[in-house]
N, CA, C and O atoms as a Tinker XYZ file with bonds, in Angstrom:
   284  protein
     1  N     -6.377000   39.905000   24.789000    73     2
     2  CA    -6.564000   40.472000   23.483000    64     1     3
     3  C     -7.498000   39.591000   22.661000    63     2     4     5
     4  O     -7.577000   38.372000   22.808000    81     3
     5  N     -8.351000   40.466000   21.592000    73     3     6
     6  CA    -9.257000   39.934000   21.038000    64     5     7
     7  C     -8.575000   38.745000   19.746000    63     6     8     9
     8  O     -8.929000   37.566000   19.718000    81     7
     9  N     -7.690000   39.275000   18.874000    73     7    10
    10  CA    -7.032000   38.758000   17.848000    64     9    11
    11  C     -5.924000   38.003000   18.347000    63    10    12    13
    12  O     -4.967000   38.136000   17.583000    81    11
    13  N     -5.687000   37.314000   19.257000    73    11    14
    14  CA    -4.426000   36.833000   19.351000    64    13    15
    15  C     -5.418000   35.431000   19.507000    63    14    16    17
    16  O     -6.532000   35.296000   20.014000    81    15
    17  N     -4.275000   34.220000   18.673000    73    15    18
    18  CA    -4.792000   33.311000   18.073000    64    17    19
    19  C     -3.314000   32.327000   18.498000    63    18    20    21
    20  O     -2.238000   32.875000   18.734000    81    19
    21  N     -3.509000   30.803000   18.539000    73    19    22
    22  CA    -2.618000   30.048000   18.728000    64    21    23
    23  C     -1.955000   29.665000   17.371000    63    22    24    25
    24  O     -2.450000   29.639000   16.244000    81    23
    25  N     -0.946000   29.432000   17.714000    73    23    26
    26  CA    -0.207000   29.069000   16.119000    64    25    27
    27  C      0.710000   27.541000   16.619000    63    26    28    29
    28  O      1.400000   27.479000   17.637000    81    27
    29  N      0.515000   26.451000   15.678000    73    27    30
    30  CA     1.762000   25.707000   16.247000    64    29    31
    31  C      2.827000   25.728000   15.834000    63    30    32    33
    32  O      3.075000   26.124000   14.695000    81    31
    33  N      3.842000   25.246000   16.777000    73    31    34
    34  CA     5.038000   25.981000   16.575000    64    33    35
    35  C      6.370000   24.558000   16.220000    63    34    36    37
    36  O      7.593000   24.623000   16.096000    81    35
    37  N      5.269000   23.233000   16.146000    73    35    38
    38  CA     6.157000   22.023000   16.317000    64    37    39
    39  C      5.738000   21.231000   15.106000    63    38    40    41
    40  O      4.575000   20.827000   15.066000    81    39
    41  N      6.362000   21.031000   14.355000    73    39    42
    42  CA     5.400000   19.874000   12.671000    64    41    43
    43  C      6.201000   18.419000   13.231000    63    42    44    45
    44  O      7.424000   18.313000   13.331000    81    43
    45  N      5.286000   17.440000   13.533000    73    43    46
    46  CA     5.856000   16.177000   13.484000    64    45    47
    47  C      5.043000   15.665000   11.987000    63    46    48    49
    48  O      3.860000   15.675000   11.647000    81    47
    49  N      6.477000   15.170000   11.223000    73    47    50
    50  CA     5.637000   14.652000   10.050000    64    49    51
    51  C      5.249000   13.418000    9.838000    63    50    52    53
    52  O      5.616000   12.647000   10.725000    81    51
    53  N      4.738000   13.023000    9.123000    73    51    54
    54  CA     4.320000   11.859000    8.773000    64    53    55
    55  C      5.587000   10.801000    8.476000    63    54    56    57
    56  O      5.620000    9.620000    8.823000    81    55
    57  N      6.677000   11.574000    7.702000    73    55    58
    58  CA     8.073000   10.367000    7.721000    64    57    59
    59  C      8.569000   10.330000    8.720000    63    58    60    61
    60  O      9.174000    9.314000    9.062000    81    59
    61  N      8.470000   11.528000    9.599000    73    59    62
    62  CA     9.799000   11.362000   11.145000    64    61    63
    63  C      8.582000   10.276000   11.762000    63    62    64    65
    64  O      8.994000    9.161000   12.083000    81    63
    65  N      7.497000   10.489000   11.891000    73    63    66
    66  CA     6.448000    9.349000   12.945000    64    65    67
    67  C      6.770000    8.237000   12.041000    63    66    68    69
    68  O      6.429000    7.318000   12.785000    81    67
    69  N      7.276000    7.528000   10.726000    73    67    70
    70  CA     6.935000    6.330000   10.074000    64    69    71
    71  C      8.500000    5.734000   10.667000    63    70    72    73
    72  O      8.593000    4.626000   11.195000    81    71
    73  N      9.661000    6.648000   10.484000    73    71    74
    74  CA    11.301000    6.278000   10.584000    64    73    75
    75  C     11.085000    6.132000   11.934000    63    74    76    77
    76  O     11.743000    5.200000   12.396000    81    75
    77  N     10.147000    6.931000   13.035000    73    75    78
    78  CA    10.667000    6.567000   14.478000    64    77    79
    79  C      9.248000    5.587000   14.822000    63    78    80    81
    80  O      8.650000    5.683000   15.893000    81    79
    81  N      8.944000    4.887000   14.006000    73    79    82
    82  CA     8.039000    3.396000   14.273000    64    81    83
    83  C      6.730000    3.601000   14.978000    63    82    84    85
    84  O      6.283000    2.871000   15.863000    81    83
    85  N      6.141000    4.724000   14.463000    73    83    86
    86  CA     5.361000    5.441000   15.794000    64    85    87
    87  C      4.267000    4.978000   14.709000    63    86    88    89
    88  O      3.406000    4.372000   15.347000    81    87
    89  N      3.979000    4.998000   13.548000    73    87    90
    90  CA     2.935000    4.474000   12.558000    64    89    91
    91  C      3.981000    3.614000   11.423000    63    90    92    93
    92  O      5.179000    3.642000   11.142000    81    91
    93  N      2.632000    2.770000   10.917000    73    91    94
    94  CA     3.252000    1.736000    9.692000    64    93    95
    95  C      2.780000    2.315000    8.464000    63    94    96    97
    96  O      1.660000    2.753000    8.202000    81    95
    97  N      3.967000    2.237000    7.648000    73    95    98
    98  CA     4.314000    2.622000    6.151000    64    97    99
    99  C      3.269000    1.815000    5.343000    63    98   100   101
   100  O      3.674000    0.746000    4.886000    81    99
   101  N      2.262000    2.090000    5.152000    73    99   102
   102  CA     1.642000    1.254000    4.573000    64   101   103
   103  C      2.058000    1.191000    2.941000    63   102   104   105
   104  O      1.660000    0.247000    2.259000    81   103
   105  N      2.700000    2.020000    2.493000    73   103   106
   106  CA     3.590000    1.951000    0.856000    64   105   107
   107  C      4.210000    0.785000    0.566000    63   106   108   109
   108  O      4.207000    0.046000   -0.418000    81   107
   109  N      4.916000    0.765000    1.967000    73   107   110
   110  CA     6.083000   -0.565000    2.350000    64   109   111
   111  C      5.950000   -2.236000    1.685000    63   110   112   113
   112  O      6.620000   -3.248000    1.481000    81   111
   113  N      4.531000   -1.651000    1.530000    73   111   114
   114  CA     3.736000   -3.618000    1.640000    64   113   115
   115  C      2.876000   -3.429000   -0.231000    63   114   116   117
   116  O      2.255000   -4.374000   -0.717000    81   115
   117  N      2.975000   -2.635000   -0.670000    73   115   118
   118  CA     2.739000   -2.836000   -1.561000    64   117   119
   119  C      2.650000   -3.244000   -2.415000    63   118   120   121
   120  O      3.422000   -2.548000   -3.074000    81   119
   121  N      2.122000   -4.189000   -3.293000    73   119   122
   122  CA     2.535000   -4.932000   -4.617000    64   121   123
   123  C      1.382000   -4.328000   -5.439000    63   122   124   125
   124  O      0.301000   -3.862000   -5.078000    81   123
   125  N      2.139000   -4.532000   -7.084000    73   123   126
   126  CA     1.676000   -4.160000   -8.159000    64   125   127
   127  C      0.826000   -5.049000   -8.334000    63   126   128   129
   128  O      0.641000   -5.975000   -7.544000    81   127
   129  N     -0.151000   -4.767000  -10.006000    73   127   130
   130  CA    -1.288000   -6.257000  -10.458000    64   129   131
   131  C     -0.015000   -6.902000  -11.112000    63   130   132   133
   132  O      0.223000   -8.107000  -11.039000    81   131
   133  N      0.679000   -6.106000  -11.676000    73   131   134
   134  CA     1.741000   -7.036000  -12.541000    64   133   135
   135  C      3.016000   -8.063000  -11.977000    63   134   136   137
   136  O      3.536000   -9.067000  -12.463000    81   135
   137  N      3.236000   -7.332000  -10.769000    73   135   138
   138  CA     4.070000   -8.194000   -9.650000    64   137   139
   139  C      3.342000   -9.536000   -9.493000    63   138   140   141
   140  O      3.594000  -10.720000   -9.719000    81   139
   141  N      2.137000   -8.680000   -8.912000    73   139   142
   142  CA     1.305000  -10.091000   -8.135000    64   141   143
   143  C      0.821000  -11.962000   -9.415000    63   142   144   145
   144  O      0.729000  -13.190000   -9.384000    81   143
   145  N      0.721000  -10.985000  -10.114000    73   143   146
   146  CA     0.047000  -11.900000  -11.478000    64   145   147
   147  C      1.378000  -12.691000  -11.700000    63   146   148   149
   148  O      1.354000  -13.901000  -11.479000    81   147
   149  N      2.605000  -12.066000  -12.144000    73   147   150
   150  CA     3.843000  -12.437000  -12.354000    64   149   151
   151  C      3.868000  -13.785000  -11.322000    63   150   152   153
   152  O      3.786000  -14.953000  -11.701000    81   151
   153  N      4.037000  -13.198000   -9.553000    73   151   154
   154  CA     4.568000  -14.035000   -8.666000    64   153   155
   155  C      3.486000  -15.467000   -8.554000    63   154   156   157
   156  O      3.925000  -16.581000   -8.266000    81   155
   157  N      2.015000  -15.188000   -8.840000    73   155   158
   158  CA     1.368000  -16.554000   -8.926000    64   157   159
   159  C      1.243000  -17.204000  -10.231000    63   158   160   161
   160  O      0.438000  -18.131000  -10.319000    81   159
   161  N      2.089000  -16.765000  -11.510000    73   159   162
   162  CA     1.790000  -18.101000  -12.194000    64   161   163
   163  C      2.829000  -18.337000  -12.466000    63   162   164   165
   164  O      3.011000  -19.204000  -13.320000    81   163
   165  N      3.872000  -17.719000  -11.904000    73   163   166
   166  CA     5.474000  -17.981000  -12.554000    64   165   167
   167  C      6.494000  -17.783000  -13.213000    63   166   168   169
   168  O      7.563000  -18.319000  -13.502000    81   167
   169  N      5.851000  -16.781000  -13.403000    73   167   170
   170  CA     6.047000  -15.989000  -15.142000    64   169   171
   171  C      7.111000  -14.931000  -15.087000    63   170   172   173
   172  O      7.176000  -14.243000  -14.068000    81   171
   173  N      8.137000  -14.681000  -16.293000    73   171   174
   174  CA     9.384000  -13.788000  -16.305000    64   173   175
   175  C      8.277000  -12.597000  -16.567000    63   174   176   177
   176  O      7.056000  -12.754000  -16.597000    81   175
   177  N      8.950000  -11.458000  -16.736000    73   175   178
   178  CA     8.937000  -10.266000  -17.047000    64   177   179
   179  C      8.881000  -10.407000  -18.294000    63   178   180   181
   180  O      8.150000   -9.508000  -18.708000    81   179
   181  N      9.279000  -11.096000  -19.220000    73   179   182
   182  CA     9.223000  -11.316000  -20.475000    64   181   183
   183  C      7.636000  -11.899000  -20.977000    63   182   184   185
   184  O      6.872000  -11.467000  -21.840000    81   183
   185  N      7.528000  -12.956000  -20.121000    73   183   186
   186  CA     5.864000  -13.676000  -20.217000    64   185   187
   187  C      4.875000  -12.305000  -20.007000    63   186   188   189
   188  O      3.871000  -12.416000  -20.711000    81   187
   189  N      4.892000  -11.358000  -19.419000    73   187   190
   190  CA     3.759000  -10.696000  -18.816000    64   189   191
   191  C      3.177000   -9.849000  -20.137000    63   190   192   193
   192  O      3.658000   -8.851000  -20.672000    81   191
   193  N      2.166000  -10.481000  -20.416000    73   191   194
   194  CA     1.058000  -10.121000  -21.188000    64   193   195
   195  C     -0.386000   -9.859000  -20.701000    63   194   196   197
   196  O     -1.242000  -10.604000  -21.176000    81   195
   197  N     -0.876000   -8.692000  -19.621000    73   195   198
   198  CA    -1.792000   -8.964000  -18.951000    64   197   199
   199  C     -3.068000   -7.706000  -18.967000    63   198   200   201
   200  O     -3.042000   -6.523000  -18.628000    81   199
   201  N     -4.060000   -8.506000  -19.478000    73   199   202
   202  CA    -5.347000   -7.329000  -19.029000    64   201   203
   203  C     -5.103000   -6.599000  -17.770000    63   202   204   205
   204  O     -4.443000   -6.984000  -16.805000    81   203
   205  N     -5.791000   -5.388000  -17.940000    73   203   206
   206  CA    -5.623000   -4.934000  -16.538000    64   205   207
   207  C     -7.225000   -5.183000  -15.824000    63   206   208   209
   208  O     -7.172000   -5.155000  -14.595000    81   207
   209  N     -8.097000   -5.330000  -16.181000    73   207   210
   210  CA    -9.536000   -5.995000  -15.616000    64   209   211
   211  C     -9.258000   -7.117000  -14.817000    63   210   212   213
   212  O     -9.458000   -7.238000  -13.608000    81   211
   213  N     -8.657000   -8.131000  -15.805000    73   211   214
   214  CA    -8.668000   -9.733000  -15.736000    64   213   215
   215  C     -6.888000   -9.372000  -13.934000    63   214   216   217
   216  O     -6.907000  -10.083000  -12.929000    81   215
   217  N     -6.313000   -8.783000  -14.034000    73   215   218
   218  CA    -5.196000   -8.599000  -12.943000    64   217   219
   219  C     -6.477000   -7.890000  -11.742000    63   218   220   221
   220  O     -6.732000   -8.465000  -10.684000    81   219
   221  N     -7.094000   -6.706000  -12.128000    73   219   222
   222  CA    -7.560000   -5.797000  -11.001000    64   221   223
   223  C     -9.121000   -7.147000  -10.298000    63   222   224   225
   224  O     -9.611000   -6.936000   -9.189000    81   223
   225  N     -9.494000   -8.063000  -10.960000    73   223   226
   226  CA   -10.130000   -8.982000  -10.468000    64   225   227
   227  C     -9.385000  -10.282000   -9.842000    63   226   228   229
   228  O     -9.923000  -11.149000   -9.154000    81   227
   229  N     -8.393000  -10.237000  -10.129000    73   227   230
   230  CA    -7.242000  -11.567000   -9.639000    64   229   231
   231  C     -6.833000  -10.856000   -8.087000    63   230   232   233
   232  O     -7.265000  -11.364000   -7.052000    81   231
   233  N     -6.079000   -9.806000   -8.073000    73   231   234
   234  CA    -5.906000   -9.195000   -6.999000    64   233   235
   235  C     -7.118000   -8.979000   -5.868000    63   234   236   237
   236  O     -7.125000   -9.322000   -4.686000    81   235
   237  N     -7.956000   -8.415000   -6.510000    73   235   238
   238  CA    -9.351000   -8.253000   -5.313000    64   237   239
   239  C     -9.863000   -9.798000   -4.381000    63   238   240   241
   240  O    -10.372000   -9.917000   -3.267000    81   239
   241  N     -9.355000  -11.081000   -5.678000    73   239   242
   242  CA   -10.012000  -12.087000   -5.142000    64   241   243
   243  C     -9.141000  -12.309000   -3.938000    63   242   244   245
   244  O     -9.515000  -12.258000   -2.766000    81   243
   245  N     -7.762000  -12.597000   -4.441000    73   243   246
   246  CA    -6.672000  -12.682000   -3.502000    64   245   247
   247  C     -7.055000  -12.102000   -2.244000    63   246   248   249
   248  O     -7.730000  -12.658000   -1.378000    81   247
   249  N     -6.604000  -11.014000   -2.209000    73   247   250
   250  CA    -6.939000  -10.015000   -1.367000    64   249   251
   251  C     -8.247000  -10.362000   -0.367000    63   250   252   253
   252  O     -8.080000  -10.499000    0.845000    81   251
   253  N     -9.381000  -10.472000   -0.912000    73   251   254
   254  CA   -10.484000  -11.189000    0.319000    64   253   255
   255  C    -10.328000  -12.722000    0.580000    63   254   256   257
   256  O    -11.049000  -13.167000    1.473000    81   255
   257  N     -9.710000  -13.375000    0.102000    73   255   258
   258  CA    -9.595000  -14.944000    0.596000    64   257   259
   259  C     -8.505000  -14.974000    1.143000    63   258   260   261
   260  O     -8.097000  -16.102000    1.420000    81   259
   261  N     -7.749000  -13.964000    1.455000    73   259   262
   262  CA    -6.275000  -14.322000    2.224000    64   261   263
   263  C     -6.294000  -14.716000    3.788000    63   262   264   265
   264  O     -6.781000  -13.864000    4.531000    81   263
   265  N     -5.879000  -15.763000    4.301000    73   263   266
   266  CA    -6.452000  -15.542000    5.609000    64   265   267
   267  C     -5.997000  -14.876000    6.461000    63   266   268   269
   268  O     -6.297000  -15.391000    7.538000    81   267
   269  N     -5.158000  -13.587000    6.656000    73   267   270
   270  CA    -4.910000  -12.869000    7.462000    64   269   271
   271  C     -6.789000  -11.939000    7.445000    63   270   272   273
   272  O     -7.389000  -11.405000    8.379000    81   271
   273  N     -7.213000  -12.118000    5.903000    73   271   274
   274  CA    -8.306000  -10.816000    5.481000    64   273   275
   275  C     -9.494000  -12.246000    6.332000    63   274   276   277
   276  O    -10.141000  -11.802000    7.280000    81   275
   277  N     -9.550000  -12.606000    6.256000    73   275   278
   278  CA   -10.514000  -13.524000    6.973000    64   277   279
   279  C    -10.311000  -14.419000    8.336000    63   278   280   281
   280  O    -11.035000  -15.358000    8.664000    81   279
   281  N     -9.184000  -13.933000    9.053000    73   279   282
   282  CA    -9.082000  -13.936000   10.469000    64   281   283
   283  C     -9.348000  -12.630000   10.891000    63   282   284
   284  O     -9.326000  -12.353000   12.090000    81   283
């Protein structure tokens, strides 16, 4: 037949492949600018007074000098 067309009939999703370890959660590993800023200067939740430029340039630096990012 001309019109007969395949359909799938099985959805593996993206959470059943993340819960059965088949791909990594990359959400999992996430940190905020405000986490990150917080965890390197020491600072309560109370201290955090922070540009978001002056954090989104702190993070980027991090981020390329880390040496996992430069192995």
């Amino acid at each position: 037949m001309a019109d007969e067309r395949y359909v799938a009939f099985h959805l593996y999703s993206m959470h059943q492949a993340i819960e059965e370890k088949f791909i990594v959660d990359v959400l999992a590993s996430q940190t905020t600018h405000q986490t990150y800023y917080r965890l390197a200067n020491g600072l309560s939740s109370e201290d955090l007074v922070l540009p978001k430029g002056k954090a989104a340039s702190a993070l980027a630096r991090f981020v390329s000098l880390h040496p996992t990012n430069l192995a």
